[in-house]
C-alpha positions as CSV (number, residue, x, y, z in Angstrom):
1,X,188.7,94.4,48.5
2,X,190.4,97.6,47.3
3,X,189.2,99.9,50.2
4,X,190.7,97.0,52.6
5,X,194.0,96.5,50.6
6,X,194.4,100.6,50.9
7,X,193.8,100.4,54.5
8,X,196.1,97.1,55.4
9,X,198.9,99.5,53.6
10,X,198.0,102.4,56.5
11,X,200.2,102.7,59.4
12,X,197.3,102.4,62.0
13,X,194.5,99.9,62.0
14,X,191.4,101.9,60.8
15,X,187.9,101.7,60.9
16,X,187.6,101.1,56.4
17,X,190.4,97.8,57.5
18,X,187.1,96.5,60.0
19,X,184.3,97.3,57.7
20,X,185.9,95.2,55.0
21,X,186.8,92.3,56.9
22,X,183.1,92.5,58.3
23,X,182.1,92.8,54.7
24,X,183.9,90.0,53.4
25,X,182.7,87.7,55.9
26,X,179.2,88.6,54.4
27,X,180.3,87.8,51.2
28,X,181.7,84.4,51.9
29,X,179.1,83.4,53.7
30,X,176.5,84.5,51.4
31,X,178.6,82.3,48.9
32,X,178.6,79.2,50.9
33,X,182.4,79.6,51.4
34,X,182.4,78.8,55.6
35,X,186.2,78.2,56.1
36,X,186.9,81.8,54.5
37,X,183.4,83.4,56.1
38,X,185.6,82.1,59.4
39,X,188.6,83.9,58.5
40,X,187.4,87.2,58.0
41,X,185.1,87.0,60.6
42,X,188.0,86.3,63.1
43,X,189.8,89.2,61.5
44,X,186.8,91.6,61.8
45,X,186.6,90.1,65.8
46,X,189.8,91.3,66.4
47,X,189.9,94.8,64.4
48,X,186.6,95.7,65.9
49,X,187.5,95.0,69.5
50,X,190.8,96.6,68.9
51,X,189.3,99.8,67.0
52,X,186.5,99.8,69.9
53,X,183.7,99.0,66.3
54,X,182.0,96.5,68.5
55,X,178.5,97.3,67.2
56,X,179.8,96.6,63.5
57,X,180.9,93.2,65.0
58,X,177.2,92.2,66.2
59,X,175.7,93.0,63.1
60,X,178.2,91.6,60.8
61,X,178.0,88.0,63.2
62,X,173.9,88.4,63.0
63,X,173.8,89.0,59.1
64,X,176.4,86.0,58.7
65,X,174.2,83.7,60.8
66,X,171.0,84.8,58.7
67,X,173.3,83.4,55.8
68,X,174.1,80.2,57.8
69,X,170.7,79.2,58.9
70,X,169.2,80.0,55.6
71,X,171.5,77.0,54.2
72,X,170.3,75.0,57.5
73,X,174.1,75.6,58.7
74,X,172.9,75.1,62.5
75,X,176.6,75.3,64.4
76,X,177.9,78.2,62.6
77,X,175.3,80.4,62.3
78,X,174.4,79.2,66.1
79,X,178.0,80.4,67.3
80,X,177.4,83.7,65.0
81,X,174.5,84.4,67.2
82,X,175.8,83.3,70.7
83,X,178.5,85.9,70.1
84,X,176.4,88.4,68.5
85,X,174.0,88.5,71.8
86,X,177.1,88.5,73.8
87,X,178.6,91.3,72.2
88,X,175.4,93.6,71.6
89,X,174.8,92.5,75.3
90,X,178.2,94.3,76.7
91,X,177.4,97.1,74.6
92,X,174.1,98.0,75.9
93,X,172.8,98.1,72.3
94,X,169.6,96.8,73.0
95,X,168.3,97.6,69.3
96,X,171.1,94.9,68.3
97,X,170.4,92.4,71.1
98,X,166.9,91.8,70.0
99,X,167.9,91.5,66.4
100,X,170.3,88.8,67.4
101,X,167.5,87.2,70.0
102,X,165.2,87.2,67.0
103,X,167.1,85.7,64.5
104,X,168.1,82.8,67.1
105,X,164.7,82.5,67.5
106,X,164.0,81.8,63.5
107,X,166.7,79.9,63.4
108,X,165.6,77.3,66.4
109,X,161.5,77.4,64.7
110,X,162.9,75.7,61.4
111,X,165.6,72.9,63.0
112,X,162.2,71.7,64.9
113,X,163.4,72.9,68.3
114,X,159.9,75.0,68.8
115,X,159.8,75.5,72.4
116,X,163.3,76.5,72.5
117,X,162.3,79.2,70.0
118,X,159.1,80.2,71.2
119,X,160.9,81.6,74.4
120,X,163.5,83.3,72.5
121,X,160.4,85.3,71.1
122,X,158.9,86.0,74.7
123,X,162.2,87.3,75.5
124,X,162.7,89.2,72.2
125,X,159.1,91.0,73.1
126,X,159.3,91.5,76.5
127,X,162.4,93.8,75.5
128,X,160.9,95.5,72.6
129,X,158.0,96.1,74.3
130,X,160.0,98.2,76.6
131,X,161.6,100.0,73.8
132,X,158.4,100.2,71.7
133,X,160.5,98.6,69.1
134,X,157.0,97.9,66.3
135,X,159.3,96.3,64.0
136,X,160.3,93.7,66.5
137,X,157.3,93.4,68.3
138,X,156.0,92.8,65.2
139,X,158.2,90.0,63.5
140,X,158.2,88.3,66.8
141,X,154.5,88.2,67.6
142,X,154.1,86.4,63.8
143,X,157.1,84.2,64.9
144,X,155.2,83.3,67.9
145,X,152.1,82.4,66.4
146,X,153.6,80.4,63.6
147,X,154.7,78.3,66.8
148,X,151.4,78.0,68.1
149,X,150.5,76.6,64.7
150,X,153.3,74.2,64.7
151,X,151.6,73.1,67.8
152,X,148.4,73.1,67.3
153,X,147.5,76.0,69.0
154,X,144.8,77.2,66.4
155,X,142.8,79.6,68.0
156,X,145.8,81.4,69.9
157,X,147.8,81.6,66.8
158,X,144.7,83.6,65.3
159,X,144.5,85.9,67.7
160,X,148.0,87.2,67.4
161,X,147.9,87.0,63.5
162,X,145.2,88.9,63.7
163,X,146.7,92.1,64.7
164,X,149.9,91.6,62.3
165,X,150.6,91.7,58.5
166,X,151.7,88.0,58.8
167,X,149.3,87.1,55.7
168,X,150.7,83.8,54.7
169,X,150.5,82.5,58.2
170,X,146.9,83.8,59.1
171,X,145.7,82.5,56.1
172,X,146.6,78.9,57.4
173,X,144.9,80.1,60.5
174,X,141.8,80.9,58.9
175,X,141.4,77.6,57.1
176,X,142.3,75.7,60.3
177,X,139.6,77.3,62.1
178,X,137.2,76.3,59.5
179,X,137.2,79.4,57.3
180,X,137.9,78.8,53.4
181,X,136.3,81.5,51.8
182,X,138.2,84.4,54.6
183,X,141.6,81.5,54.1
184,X,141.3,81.9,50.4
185,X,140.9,85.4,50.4
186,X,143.7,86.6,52.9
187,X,146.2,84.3,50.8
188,X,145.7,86.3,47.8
189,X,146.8,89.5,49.7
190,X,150.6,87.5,49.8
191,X,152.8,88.9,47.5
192,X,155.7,87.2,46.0
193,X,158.2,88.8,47.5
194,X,161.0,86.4,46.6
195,X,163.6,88.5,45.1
196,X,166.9,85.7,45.2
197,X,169.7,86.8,47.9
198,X,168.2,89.9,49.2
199,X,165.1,87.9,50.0
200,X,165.2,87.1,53.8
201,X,165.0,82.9,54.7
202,X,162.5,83.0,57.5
203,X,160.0,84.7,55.3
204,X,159.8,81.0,53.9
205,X,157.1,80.6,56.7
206,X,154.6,82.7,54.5
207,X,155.5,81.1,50.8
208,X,154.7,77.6,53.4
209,X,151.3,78.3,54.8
210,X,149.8,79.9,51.5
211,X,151.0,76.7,49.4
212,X,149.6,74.9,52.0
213,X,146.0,76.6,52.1
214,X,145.7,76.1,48.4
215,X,146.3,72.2,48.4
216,X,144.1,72.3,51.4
217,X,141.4,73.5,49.7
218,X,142.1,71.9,45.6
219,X,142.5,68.5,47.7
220,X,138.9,69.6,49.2
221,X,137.7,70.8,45.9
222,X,138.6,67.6,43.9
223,X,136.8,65.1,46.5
224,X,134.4,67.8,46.4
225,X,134.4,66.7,42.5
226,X,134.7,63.1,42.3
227,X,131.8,62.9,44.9
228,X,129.5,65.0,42.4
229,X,130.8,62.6,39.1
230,X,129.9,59.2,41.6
231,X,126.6,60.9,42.3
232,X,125.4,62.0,38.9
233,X,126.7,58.0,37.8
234,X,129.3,59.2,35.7
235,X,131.1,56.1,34.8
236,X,134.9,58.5,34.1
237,X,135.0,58.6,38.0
238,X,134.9,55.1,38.6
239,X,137.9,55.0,35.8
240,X,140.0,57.4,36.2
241,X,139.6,58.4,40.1
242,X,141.1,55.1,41.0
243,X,140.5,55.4,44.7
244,X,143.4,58.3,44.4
245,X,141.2,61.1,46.5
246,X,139.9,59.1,48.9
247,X,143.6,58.3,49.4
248,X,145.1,61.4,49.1
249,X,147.0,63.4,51.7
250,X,146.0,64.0,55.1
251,X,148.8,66.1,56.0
252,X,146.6,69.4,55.9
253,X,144.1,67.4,59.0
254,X,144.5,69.6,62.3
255,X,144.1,67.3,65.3
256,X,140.7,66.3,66.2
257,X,139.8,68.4,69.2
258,X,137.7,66.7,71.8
259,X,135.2,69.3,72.2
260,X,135.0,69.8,68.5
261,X,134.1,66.4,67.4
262,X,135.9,66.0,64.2
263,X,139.0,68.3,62.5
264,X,139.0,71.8,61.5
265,X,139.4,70.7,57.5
266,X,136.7,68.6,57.9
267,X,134.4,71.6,59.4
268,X,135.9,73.8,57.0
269,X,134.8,70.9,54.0
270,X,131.5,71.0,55.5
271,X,131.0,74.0,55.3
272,X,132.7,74.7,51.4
273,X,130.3,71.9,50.5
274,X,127.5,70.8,52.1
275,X,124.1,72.2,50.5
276,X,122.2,75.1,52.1
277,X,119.3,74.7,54.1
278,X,117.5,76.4,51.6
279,X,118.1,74.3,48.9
280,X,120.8,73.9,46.5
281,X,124.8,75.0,46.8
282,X,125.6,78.0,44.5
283,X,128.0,78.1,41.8
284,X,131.2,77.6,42.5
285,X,133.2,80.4,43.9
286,X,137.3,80.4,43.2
287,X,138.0,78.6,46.0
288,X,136.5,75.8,44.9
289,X,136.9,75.7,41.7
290,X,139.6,72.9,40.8
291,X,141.2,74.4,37.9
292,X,141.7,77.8,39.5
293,X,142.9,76.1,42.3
294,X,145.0,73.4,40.6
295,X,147.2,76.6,38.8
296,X,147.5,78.1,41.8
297,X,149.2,75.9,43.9
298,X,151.5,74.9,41.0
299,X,152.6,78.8,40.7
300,X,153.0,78.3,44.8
301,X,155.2,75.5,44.2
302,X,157.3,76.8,41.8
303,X,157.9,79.9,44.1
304,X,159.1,77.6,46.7
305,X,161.6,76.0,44.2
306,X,162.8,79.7,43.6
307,X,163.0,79.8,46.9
308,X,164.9,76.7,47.7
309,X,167.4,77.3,45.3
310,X,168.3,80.0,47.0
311,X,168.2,78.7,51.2
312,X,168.8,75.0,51.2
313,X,165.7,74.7,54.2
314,X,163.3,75.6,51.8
315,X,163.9,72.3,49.9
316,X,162.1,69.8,52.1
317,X,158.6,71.1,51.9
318,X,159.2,72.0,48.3
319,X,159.8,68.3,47.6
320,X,156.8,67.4,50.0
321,X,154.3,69.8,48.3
322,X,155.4,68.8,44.7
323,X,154.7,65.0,45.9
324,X,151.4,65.7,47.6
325,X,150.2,68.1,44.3
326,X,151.8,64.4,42.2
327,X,149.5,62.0,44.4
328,X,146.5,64.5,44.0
329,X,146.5,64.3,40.5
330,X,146.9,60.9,40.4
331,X,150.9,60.4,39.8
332,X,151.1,58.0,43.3
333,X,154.6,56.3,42.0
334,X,156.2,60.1,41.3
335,X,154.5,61.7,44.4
336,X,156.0,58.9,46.8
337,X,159.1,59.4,45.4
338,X,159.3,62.9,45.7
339,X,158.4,63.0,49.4
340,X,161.1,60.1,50.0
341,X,163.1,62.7,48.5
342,X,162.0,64.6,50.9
343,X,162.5,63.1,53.9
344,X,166.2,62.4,52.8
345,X,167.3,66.1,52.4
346,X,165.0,66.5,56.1
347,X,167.6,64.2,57.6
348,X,170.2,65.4,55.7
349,X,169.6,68.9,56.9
350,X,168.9,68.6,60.1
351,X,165.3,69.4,60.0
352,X,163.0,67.1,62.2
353,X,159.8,68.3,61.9
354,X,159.9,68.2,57.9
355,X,161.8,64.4,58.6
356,X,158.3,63.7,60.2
357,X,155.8,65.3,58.1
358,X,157.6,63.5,55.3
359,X,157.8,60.3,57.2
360,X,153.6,60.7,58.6
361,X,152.6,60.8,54.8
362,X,154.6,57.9,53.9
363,X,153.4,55.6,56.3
364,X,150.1,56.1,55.7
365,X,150.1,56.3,52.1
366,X,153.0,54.0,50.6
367,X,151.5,50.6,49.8
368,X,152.3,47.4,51.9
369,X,155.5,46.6,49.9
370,X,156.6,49.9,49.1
371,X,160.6,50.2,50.3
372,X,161.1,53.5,52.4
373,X,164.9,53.3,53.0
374,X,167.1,50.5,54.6
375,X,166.0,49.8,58.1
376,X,162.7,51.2,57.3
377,X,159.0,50.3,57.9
378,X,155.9,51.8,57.2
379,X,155.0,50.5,61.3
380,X,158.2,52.5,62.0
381,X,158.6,55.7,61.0
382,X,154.6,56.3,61.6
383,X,155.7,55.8,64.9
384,X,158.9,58.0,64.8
385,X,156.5,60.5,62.9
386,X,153.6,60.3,66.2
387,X,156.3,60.6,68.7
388,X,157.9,63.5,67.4
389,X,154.3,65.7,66.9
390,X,153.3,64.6,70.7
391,X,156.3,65.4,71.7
392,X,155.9,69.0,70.1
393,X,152.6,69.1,71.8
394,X,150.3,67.8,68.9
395,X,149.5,64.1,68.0
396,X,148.6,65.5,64.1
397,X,150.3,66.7,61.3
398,X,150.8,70.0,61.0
399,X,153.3,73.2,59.7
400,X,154.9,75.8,59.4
């Protein structure tokens, strides 16, 4: 603020009056202050074009919109980007077009609008590619496959993870393919790397997939469980298991793929639990040890609160992973509510797909009498929740 009052007292515009401007409009974004992130940004608009700073005008637009989408501010940080591309675009500064083209993309994968994004990728590569940009190619190939996993595209989402260091993602890969010991293993390799504001949003996609893998696999572990109590006729089972596993959440089941014969969890179960030909299972390894497993994705979850408190999108599939980890464990009244939660801040925020994995778990787990929301029925928003995954190009649950 001081450099820009010292410049506004300057006879001539300079370059420090369109850096602050630029700089402020960061700020006030960043501070969920929109009609002032406006302002400036209008201000840095015209001092760039008029100083010649266009470049500085791209970027400033691009890092506002990151700000925007992060707080699922879709028009805003959409118009950012529109005039980010336009302006990098007249420029020739290719470097800053893609950054723009990428972040679009992000922005389009987590409002739902999946094949919208997955071409901004293809165009985002094709131009890095020609540029040998690694750092692009590289955050748009993971961006790509985490849309092939949105869409059920298993085994073509593999091969691209496979050749980036998008852990989180491949993980969920692995596990989808029927993998859980390699699923388990490459989710340990994810750092937290949640460090508040300087954290980027769209790395939410890789806090998403390993929570997910870890429910996957303590839902597994704990039917895994109870079926071991019911065979050695220990009476606990009968009394505290309640029928809760056997209803637990589905929302980890991929499809069921024609030539497959039955879902990639349940080959991946199989394989976690089914007895050796040779005789006897061996002692449990981590990944399916419940305890382990239960602390785990509890430490996930709390991540992704971090996380949410930071970027509003976050907070749908925090609320959805909190309810599923309550209705594991036997809290059904507490984990409905929390995914109702759920699919209120989904609507609220503009976020179909989480609206619809929160809406696919509700129908088929609330009871018969259970009250969704006004207007509601279980029959209903199953339906809603179908239409919206076939219309993605999967008739299962899946994510991010």
């Amino acid at each position: 603020m001081r450099a820009l009052t010292l410049g506004e007292e300057l006879e001539h515009l300079t370059p420090v009056v369109a850096r602050s401007y630029a700089s402020l409009c960061l700020t006030s974004a960043a501070e969920r202050r929109q009609a002032e992130a406006n302002e400036f940004r209008e201000l840095a608009l015209t001092s760039c074009k008029q100083l010649g700073e266009l470049g500085l005008l791209a970027y400033t637009l691009t890092a506002a919109a990151m700000n925007d989408a992060g707080q699922a501010r879709w028009a805003p940080a959409v118009a950012n980007l529109d005039r980010a591309i336009k302006e990098s675009a007249a420029l020739g500064a290719k470097g800053q077009w893609e950054e723009a083209i990428s972040q679009l993309a992000h922005l389009e994968f987590y409002r739902g609008n999946f094949k919208v994004s997955r071409g901004l990728y293809d165009t985002a590569v094709a131009s890095a590619k020609q540029r040998k940009n690694a750092k692009i190619l590289n955050r748009c190939k993971a961006g790509i496959a985490a849309v092939l996993l949105a869409t059920g595209e298993v085994q073509s989402a593999l091969a691209i993870l496979e050749e980036t260091n998008s852990y989180g993602p491949l993980a969920l890969a692995l596990l989808r393919t029927g993998e859980p010991q390699k699923a388990y293993d490459m989710a340990l390799k994810v750092k937290d790397r949640f460090k508040g504001r300087r954290t980027k949003y769209y790395l939410l996609k890789s806090f998403v997939s390993v929570a997910e893998v870890i429910l996957s696999l303590l839902e597994a572990a704990m039917e895994n469980q109870q079926r071991n109590k019911y065979t050695n006729g220990d009476s606990v089972a009968g009394q505290n298991g309640g029928g809760f596993l056997r209803q637990s959440t589905r929302q980890f089941k991929v499809t069921p793929s024609a030539d497959l014969g039955a879902t990639k969890v349940e080959r991946s179960r199989r394989s976690i639990f089914s007895d050796s030909e040779d005789g006897p299972r061996r002692a449990l390894e981590d990944f399916e040890d419940v305890d382990n497993l239960q602390a785990m994705a509890q430490e996930w979850i709390d991540k992704l609160a971090q996380f949410a408190s930071v970027y509003a999108v976050a907070y749908p599939r925090m609320l959805l992973f909190k309810g599923q980890m309550q209705f594991l464990t036997g809290n059904q009244s507490i984990g409905l509510h929390l995914v109702r939660k759920c699919k209120a801040a989904a609507v609220n925020l503009g976020m179909p797909h989480e609206e619809s994995l929160a809406k696919q778990f509700l129908s088929e787990h609330s009871g018969p009498d259970s009250k969704i929301s006004a207007g509601d029925s279980l029959v209903m928003i199953g339906a809603e929740a179908s239409d919206f995954f076939k219309r993605m190009g999967n008739s299962g649950r899946v994510a991010d």
